[in-house]
Legacy VTK file of the C-alpha trace (Angstrom):
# vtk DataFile Version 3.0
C-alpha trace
ASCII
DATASET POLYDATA
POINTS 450 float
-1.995 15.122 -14.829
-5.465 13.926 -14.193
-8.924 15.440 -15.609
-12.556 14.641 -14.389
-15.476 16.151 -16.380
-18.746 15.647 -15.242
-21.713 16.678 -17.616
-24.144 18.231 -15.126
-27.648 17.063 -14.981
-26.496 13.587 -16.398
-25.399 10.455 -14.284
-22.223 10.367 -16.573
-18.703 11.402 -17.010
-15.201 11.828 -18.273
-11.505 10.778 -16.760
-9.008 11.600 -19.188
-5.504 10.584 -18.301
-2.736 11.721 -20.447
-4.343 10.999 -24.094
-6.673 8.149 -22.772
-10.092 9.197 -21.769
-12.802 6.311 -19.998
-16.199 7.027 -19.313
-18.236 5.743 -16.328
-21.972 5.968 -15.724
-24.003 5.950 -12.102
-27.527 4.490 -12.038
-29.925 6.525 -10.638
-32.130 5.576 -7.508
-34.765 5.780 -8.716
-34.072 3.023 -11.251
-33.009 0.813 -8.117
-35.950 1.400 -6.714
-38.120 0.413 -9.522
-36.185 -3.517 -9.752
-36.665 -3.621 -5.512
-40.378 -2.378 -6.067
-40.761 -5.493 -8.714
-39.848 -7.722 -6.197
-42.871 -6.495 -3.344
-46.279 -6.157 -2.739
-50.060 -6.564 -4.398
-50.607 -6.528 -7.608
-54.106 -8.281 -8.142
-56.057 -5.619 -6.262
-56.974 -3.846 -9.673
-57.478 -5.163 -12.963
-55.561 -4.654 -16.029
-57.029 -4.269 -19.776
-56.231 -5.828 -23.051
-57.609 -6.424 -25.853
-61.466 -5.729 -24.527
-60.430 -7.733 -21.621
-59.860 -6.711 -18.092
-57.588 -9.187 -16.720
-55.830 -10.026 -13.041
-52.507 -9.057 -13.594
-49.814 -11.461 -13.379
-47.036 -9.278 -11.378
-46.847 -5.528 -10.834
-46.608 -5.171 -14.813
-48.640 -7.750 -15.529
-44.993 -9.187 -17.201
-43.934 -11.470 -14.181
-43.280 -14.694 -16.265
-40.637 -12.845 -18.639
-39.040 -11.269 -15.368
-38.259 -14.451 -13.667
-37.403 -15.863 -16.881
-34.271 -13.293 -17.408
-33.443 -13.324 -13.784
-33.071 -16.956 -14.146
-31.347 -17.241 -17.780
-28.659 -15.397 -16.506
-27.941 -16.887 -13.295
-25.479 -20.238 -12.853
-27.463 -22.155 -10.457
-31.103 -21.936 -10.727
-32.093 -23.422 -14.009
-29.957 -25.961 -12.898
-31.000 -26.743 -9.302
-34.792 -26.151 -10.786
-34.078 -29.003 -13.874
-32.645 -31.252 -11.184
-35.810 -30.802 -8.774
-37.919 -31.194 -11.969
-35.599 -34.700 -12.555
-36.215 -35.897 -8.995
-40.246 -35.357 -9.298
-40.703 -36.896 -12.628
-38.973 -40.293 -11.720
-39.424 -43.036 -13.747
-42.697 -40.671 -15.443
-45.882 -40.731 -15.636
-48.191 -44.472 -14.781
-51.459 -45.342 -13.870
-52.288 -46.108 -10.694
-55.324 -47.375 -8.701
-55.596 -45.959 -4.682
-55.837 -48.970 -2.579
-55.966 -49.234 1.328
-53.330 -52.173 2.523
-53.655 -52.798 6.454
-55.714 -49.129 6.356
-52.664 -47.778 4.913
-53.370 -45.566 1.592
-50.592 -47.007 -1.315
-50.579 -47.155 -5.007
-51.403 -50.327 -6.589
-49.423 -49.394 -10.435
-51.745 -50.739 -13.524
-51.203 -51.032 -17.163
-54.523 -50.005 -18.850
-53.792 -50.673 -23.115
-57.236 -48.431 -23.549
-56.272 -45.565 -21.593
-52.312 -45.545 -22.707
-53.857 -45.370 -26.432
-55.398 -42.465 -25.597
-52.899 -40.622 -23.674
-49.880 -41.652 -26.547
-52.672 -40.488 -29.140
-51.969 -37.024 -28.063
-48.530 -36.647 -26.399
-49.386 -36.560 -22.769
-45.835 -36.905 -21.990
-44.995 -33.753 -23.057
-47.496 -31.953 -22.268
-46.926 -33.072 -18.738
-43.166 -32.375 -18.908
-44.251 -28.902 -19.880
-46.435 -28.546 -16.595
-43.912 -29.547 -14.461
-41.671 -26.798 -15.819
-44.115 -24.654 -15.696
-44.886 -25.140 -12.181
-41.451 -25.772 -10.935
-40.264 -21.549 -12.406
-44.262 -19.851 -11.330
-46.565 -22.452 -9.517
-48.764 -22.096 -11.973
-50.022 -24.479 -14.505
-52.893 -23.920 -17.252
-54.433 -25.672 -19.734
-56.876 -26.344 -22.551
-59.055 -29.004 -22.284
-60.514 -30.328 -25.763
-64.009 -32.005 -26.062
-65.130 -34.466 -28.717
-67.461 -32.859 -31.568
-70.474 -34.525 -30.456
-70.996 -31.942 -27.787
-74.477 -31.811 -25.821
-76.035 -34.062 -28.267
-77.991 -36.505 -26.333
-77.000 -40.242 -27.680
-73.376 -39.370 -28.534
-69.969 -40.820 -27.353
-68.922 -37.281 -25.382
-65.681 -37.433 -23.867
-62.094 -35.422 -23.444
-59.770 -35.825 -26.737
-57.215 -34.032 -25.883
-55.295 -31.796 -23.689
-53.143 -28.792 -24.204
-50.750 -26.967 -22.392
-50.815 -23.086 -21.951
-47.010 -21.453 -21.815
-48.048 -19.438 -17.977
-46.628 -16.305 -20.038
-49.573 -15.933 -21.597
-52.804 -17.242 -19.954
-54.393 -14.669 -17.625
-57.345 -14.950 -15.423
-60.075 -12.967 -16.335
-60.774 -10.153 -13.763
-63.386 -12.128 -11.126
-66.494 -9.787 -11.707
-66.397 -10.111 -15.570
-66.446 -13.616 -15.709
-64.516 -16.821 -14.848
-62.278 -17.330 -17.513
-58.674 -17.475 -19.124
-57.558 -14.771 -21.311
-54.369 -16.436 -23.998
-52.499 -13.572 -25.779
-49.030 -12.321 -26.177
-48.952 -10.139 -22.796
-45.290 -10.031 -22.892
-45.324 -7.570 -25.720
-48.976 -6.724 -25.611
-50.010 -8.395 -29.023
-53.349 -9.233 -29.406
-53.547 -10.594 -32.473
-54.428 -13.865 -31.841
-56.151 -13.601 -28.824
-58.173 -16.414 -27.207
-60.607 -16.194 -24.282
-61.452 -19.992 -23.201
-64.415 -20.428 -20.109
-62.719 -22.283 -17.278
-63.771 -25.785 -16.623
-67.419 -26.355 -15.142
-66.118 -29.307 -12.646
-70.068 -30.002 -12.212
-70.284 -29.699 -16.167
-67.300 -31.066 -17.550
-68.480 -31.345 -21.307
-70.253 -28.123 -21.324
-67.798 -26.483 -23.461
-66.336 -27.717 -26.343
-62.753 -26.079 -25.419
-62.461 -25.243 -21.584
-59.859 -23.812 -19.971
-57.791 -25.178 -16.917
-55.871 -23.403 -14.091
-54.094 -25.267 -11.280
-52.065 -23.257 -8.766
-49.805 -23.298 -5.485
-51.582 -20.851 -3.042
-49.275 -17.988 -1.552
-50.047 -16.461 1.123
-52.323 -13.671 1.613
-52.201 -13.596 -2.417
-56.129 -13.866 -4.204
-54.870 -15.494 -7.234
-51.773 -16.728 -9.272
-49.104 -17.187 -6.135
-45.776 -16.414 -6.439
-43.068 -19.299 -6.779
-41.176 -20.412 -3.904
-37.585 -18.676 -4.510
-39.192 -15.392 -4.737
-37.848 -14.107 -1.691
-33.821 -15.291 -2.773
-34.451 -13.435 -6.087
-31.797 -10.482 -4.852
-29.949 -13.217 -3.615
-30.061 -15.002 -7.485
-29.451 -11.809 -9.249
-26.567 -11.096 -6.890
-24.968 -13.844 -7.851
-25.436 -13.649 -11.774
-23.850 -10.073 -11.477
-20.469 -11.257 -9.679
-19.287 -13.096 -13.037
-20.078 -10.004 -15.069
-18.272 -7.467 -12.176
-15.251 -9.813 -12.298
-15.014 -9.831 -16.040
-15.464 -5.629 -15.969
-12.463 -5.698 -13.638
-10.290 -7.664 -15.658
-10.866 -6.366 -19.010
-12.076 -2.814 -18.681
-10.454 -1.672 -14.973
-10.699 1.867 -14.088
-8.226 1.497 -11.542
-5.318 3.413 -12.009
-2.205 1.196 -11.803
1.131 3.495 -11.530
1.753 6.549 -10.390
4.443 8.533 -12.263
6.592 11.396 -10.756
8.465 13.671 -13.581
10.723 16.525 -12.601
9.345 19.780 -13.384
12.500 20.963 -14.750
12.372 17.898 -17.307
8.923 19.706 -18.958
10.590 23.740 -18.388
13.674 22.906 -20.431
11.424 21.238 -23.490
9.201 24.493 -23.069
12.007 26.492 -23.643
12.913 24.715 -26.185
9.469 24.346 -28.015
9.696 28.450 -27.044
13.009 28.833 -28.757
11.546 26.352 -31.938
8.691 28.875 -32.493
10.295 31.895 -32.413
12.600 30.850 -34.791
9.733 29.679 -37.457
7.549 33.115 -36.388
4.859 31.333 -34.687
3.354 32.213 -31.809
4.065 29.722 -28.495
1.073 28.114 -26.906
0.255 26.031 -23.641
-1.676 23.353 -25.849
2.030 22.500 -27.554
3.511 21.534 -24.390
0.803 19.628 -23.771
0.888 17.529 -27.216
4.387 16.871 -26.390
3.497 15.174 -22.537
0.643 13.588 -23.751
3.234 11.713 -26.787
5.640 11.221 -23.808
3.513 9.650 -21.230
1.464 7.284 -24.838
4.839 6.024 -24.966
5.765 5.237 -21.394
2.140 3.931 -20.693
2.474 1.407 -24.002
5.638 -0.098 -22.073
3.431 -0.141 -18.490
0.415 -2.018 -20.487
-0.452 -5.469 -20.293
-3.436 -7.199 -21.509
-6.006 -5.454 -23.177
-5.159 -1.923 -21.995
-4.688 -2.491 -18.013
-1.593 0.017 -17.687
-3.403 3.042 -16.578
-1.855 5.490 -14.732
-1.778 8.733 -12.513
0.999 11.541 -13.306
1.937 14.338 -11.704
5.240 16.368 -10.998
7.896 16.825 -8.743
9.604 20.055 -7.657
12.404 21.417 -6.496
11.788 23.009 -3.025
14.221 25.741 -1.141
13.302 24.882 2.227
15.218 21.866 2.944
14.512 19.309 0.606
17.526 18.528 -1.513
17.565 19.021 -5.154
18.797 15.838 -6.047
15.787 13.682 -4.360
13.354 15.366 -6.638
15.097 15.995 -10.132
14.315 12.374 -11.291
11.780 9.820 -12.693
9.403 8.145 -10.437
7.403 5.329 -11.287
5.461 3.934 -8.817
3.443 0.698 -8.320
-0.041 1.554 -6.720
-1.777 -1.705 -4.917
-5.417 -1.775 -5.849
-5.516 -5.139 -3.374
-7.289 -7.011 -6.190
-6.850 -10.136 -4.599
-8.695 -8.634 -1.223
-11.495 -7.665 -3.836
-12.163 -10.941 -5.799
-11.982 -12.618 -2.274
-15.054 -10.693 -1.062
-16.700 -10.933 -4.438
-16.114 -14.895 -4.469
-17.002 -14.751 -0.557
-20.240 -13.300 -1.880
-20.689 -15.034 -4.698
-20.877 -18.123 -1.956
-23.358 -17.351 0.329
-25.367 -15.998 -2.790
-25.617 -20.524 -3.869
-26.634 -21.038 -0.682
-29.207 -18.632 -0.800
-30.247 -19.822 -4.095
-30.173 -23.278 -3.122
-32.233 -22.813 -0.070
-34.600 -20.669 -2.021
-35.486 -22.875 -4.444
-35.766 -25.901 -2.176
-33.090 -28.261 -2.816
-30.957 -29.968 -0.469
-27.130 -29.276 -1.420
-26.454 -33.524 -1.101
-28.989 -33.695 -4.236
-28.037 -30.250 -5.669
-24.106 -31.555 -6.105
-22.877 -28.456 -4.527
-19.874 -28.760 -2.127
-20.366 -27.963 1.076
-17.289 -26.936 3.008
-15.405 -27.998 0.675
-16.612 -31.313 0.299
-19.356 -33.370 -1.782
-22.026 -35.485 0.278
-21.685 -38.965 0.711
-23.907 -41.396 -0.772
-25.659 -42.256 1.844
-26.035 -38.446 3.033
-27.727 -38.322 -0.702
-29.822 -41.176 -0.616
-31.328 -40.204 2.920
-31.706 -36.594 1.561
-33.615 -38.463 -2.022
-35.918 -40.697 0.689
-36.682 -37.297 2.363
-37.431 -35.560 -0.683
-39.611 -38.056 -2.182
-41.579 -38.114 1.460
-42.563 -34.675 1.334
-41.161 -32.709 -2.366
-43.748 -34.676 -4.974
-47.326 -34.924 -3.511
-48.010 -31.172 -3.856
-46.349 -30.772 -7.379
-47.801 -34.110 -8.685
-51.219 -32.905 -7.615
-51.338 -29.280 -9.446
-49.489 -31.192 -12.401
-52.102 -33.890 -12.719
-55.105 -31.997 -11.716
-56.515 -31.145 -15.295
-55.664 -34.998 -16.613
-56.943 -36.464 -14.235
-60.271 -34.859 -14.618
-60.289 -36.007 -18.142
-59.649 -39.473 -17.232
-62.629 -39.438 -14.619
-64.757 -38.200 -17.455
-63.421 -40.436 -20.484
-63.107 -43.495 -17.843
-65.340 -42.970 -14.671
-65.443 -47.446 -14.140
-61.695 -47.580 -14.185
-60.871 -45.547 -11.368
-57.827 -44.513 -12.615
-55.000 -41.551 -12.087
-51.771 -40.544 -13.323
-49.091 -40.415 -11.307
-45.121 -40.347 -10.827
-43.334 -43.350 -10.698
-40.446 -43.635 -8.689
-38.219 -46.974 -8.455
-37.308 -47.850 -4.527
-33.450 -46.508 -4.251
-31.586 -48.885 -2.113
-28.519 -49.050 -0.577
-25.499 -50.727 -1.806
-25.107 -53.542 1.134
-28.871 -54.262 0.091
-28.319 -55.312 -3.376
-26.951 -58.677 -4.118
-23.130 -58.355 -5.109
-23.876 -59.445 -8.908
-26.106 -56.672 -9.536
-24.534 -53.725 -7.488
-23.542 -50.681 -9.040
-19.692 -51.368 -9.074
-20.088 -54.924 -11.288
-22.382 -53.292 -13.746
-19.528 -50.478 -14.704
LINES 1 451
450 0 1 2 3 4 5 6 7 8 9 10 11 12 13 14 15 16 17 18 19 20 21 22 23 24 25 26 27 28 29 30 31 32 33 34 35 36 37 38 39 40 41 42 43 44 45 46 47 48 49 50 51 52 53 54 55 56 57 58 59 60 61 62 63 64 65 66 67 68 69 70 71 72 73 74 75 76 77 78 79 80 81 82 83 84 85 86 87 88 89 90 91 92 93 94 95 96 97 98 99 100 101 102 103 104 105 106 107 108 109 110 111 112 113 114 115 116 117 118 119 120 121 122 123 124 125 126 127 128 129 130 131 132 133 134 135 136 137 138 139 140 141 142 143 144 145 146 147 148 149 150 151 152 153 154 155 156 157 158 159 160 161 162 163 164 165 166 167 168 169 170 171 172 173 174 175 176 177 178 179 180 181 182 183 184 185 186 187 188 189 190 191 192 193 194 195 196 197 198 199 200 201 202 203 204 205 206 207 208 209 210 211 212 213 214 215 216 217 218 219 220 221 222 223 224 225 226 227 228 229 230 231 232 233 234 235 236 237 238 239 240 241 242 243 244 245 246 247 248 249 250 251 252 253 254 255 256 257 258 259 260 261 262 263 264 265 266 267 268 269 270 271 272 273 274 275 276 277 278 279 280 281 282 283 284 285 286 287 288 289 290 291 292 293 294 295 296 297 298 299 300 301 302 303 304 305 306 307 308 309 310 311 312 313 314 315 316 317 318 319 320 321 322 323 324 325 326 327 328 329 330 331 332 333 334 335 336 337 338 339 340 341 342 343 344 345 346 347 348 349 350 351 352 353 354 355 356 357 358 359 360 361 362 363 364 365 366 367 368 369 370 371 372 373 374 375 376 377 378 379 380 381 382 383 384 385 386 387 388 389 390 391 392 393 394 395 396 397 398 399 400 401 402 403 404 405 406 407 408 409 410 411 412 413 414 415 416 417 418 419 420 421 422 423 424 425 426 427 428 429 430 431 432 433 434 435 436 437 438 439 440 441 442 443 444 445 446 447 448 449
């Protein structure tokens, strides 16, 4: 016996079989359509307001931060193909460096400046830097604040850049172009404005004209006005795919709706115990009902479905009831116990799902920008060699860590033009020259050293 009870008007129901009852739930298009509609079009063509401000809004609820954020938290791959990228960029860190011309070839001549690594240790640009590079590795985006000494305007006075902070991209907004040019800091995420901050951006002609400035540095997008989009946005479905695989597979191991066995009983089997639940009632003087018949198959089939169980409640099962038929079936083929095995071709299922799940890396991996020899994903099976890795690294460093270092650097670098304008100095990444095996000398190659 099988039930289905659907409450109307609602996206949810009711299967009860035997004395077990599961629910399941449908989600509505128009929810669908909302995530998809997330994912597409302009949002900066009209401001948003908050807290007196009117503000260009960073995604189509101004909340685009916190939505890549728990798209990526809950997916395998990204954080970690994004940390690695992040690893390969940073290098050795952060060092001075001088832009010389060798044989009219532009190259880096690296410098060690005691002045100017006082002032950078003297307020942690290491980690402010590290959180840029995150920063701009999950949104493209990277602000800042940009502290100037007390003296101010004050003609005669040591003016310079003390410090530099970094702005979490979650909550610095532009300020809407035709109020002013400025960055909005407050808690947009849950639209909190206690503590909100509203810092002019950096006059580049003017560099000490405020006494805190604020600094935005961004990766164009196209056809977008302002803040850019990163550049896995378009694998997003292809990320969240793959975070919901691990969560369908779990579902179908522990909480399966499938129905597992099918069970035949005889018909006669349930008339004789209604006769004698019948014969039981009339001799107490109560009156015989449908509902005690049922009681008694519902205790019958709790007891045969505790023996079919496994794990966590996977024996469900479908009943139902044989008869005996006069026209030329023979009694004796129907007047018995069935149990029956039903193939739910699980195996056929997870293949697809794990098939999926697949081409859902790949996606990921390609989306985010990272060859698979770097990314240590296997590839048909098989890891890259070294020196498939080392020529993907060389490649990488060629044409991965300009742009980045750039957007990353653009606000301290400014600073050290102001504080330092006769050193000609910038920061930069570092990266040691990778070489092959064969071109280190055998006492120093990798294999000795371990």
């Amino acid at each position: 016996m099988i039930k289905i009870h659907n409450n109307t008007g609602y996206n949810t129901g009711v299967i009860e079989l035997a004395d077990v009852a599961y629910t399941f739930s449908i989600e509505s298009s128009d929810s669908l359509q909302g995530m998809q509609a997330a994912f597409s079009g302009n949002w900066e063509t009209e401001p948003q307001t908050g807290g007196g401000y009117r503000i260009v809004p960073f995604g189509p609820d101004n909340n685009l931060p916190a939505m890549l954020r728990d798209i990526l938290d809950q997916n395998n791959l990204a954080e970690g193909l994004l940390s690695r990228k992040r690893g390969l960029v940073w290098g050795n860190g952060p060092e001075l460096y001088q832009k010389v011309y060798e044989e009219g070839r532009p190259t880096r001549k690296w410098i060690y400046d005691s002045k100017v690594n006082d002032w950078l240790k003297s307020w942690n640009a290491e980690e402010y830097l590290r959180r840029c590079l995150v920063d701009y590795f999950h949104t493209e985006v990277v602000t800042s604040k940009i502290f100037r000494s007390r003296g101010g305007r004050v003609p005669g006075l040591n003016n310079s850049i003390t410090h530099l902070e970094h702005v979490n991209c979650n909550d610095a907004r532009l300020q809407w172009p035709a109020d002013g040019n400025g960055i909005i800091v407050a808690d947009w995420e849950n639209q909190k404005f206690d503590n909100l901050q509203y810092y002019p951006i950096l006059d580049r002609l003017n560099p000490l004209k405020y006494a805190v400035a604020g600094h935005f540095s961004n990766m164009y997008s196209f056809s977008r006005k302002f803040y850019g989009v990163p550049a896995y946005f378009g694998a997003l479905n292809w990320i969240r795919r793959a975070s919901a695989i691990p969560r369908i597979l779990e579902n179908l191991t522990n909480n399966s709706l499938s129905i597992k066995w099918h069970i035949i009983s005889p018909a006669s089997y349930w008339t004789k115990h209604r006769e004698r639940i019948e014969k039981q009632c009339a001799e107490k003087g109560t009156k015989f009902t449908e509902t005690m018949l049922e009681d008694y198959k519902d205790e019958v089939f709790k007891k045969l479905g505790a023996v079919l169980a496994g794990e966590k409640n996977v024996g469900k099962y479908f009943t139902s009831e044989s008869f005996y038929s006069e026209f030329g079936v023979g009694k004796e083929s129907l007047e018995k116990w069935e149990i029956i095995p039903i193939d739910q071709k699980v195996k056929e299922y997870v293949d697809a799902q794990v098939a999926v799940s697949n081409k859902a890396d790949s996606a990921t991996t390609s989306g985010i920008g990272l060859h698979p020899s770097l990314s240590n994903i296997m590839v048909d099976g098989k890891l890259a060699s070294g020196s498939e890795q080392l020529y993907a690294l060389k490649i990488f460093l060629a044409t991965e860590v300009t742009i980045p270092e750039s957007i990353v650097f653009d606000a301290v670098n400014q600073a050290l033009s102001i504080n330092f304008p006769e050193k000609n100095l910038q920061l930069g990444f570092y990266h040691a020259i990778v070489m092959t095996e064969d071109q280190v000398s055998p006492s120093n190659r990798l294999k000795n050293a371990v």
